[in-house]
N, C-alpha and C positions, 0 to 999 in steps of 0.2 A: 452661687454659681462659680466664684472665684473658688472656693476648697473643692469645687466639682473638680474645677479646670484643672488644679494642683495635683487631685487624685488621680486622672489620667496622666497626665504627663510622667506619674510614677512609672506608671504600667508601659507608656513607650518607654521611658528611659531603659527599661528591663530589657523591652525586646529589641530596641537599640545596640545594647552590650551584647546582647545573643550575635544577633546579626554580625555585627564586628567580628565576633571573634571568629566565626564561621567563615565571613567574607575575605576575612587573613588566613586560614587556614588554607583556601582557595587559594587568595593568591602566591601563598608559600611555596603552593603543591607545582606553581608554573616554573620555578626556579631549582638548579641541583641542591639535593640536601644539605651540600659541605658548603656552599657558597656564604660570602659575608652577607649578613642582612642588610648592613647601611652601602652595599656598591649595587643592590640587585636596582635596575630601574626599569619599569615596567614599559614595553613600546605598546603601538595601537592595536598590532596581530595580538601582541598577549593580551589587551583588552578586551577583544574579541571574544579569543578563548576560556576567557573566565565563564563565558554564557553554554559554555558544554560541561560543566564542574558542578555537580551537583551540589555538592556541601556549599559552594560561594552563592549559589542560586536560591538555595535555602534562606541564607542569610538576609539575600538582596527581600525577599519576600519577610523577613522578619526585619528587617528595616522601614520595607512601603509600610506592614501593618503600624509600627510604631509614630508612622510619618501619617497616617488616614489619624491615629489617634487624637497625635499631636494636632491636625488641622482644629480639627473639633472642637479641644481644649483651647486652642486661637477663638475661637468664636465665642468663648463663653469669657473669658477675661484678657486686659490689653497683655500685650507682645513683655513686654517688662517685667510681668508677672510668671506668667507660662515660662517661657525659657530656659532662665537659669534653671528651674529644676531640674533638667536636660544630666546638668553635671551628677547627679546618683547614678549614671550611666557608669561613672569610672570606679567607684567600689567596685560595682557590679560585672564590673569587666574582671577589675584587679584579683576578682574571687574564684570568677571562671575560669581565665586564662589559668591559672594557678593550679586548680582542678584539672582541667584536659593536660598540660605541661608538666605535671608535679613535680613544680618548683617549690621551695618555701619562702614564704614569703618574709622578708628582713623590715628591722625595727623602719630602717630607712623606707623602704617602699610606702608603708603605715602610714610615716609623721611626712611624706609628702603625698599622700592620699589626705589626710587629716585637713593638712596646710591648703589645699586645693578648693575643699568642697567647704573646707571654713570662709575662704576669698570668695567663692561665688554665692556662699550663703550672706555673708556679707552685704554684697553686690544688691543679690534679688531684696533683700529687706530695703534698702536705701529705694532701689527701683518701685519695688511695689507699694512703698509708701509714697512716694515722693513723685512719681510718673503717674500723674492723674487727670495732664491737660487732655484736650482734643482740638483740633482745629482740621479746616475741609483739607482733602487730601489734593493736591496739586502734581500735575504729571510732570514740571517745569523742574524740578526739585531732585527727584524720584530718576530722573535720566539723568543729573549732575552728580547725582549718589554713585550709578552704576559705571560710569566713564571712572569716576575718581579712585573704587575698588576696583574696577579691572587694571589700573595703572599701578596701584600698590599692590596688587597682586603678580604680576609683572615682576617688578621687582624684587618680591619675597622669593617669588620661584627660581630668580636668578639667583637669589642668595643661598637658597636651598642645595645647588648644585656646587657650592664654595663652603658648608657649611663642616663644622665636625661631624663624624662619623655616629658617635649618640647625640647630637642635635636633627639631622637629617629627617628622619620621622616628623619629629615635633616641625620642621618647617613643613614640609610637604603638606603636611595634617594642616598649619595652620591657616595654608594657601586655600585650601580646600571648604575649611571649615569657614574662612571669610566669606567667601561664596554663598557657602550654605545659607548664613547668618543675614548676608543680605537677600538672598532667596526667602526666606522666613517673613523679615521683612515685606517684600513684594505681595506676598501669600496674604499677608495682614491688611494693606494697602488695597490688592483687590476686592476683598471682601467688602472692605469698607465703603470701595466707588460702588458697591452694588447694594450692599443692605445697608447702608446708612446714608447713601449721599443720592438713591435711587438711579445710576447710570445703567443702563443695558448692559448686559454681558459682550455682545456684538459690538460696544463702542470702541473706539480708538481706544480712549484711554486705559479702557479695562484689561484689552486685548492686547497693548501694547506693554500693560504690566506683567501680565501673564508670558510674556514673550520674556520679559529678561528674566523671570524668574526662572524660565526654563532652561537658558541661555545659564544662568549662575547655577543650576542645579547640575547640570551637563558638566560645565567646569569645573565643579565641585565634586565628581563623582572622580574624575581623573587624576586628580591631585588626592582624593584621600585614598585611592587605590596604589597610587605613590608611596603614600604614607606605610600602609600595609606591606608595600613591597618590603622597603627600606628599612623596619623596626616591628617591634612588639604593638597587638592589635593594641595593647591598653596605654601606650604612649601615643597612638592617634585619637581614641576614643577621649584619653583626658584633655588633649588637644583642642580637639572639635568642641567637648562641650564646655570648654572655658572663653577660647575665643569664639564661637556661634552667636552666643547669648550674648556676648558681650559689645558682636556687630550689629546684630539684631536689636539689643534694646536701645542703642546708638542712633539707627536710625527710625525706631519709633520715638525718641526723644526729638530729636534734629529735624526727620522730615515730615515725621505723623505729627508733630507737636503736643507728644505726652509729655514732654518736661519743660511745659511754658511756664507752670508755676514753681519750678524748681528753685531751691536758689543757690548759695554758692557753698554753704555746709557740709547738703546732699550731694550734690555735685562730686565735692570732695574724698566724700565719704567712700563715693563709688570706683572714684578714680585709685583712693588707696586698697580698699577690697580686692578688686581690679589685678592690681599689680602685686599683691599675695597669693590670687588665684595662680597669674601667668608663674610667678614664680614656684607654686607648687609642683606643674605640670613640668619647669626644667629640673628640678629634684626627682619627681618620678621619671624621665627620661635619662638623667644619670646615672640614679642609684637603683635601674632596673635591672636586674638579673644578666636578663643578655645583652645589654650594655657592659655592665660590669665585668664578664666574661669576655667582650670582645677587646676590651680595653689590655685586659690580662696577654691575651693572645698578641696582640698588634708591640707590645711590651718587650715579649719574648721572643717575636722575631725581629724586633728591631736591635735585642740586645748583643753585644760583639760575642763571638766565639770564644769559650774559656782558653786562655793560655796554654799550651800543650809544653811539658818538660820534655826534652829530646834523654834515651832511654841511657845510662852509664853518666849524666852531668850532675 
């Protein structure tokens, strides 16, 4: 069941990157074409109007299918396992985006594609081997999780708005993508009050979970439409699926208690994986294309005016 779970979660990752890149194309089309990508900031009117935009609507529908997939593959193996795969989203982006844009692609883009999905492969081995607890799922926990991300989320989005210009995406994405991460989470956690711990659907607890996940999906859909505004769809897509999985199996470690038999090796392991991942995703965010290009641009009109020789001196 778990290589089931693994082979779906391919097949979202795929329509995942579809959708992105579609979903940015949308929201590009809301912006004038000459405009800088890191100053465009999406308001709530234009969020609206992404729902008249066929192409972003397409997408949004190649998203839910990869996210019904994704449910499913939750059902069949723990949160720890399923997730990271998430991250084959960002080749898959890197290849398409490339295709529709016909940009080339640089060694640099490569060996921070490489670096990325080697930290989150990383990650998932440590996790999948080593996240094997269970213990009863507690509502007590599970609301101190969602108070503490909405608070650091908070913060990151304030940071988002102070950040560098090719950093900007990768914050917005990652505001977004925390959200998601713990939404996934939540998604895992109801399941479990109802097929393993037999609570009603109709209970408080079930319903109350189901509440913030919708509540984290919501927030998450804003911020990564953010993200899209501000940068290249494949610097949110890498974004998302590095920190997603990495809030996700966080708090199936911490609140679901898959990592009660963990010990401090693994632990480490993941923490180092971890922070090769995240650093992957700031290399493909630097060394992207139109990052690179904007950087050039911002260069050239910051630089002084050549000297002019007065004509007979």
């Amino acid at each position: 069941m778990i290589v089931l779970a693994i082979g779906m979660q391919v097949v979202s990752s795929f329509l995942f990157a579809s959708g992105a890149i579609l979903q940015s194309l949308g929201v590009k089309s809301t912006f004038h074409p000459s405009a800088t990508a890191s100053s465009n900031k999406l308001t709530f009117a234009g969020l609206l109007k992404l729902f008249t935009i066929p192409k972003w609507l397409l997408g949004l529908t190649f998203v839910f299918m990869g996210a019904a997939i994704h449910l499913v593959a939750l059902s069949f193996a723990p949160v720890a396992v399923v997730q990271p795969v998430g991250i084959l989203a960002v080749p898959w982006s890197v290849l398409l985006a490339a295709r529709i844009h016909k940009h080339a692609l640089s060694h640099k883009m490569w060996i921070a594609v490489a670096v990325t999905v080697a930290g989150v492969v990383g990650f998932t081995v440590f996790s999948s081997l080593f996240a094997t607890g269970e213990k009863q799922v507690e509502f007590a926990p599970m609301f101190i999780a969602f108070l503490v991300v909405c608070a650091i989320c908070a913060v990151l989005s304030y940071l988002a708005t102070k950040a560098a210009p090719w950093a900007r995406a990768m914050m917005w994405s990652s505001v977004g993508a925390t959200f998601y991460g713990l939404a996934s989470g939540f998604m895992k956690a109801a399941m479990d009050l109802v097929l393993k711990h037999g609570q009603p659907f109709g209970g408080f607890e079930v319903l109350a979970t189901v509440l913030m996940m919708l509540a984290c999906y919501g927030l998450g859909v804003w911020m990564i439409q953010q993200g899209y505004a501000s940068g290249p769809a494949e610097i949110t897509v890498g974004t998302m699926t590095t920190v997603d999985p990495f809030v996700a199996v966080l708090f199936g470690l911490i609140v679901l208690g898959e990592g009660m038999d963990m010990g401090v090796g693994p632990a480490v392991g993941m923490a180092v994986t971890g922070a090769i991942a995240v650093y992957g995703v700031m290399l493909l965010s630097k060394d992207h294309p139109d990052a690179v290009e904007e950087r050039r641009l911002a260069a050239e009109i910051g630089a002084p005016e050549p000297a002019t020789v007065p004509p007979g001196s």
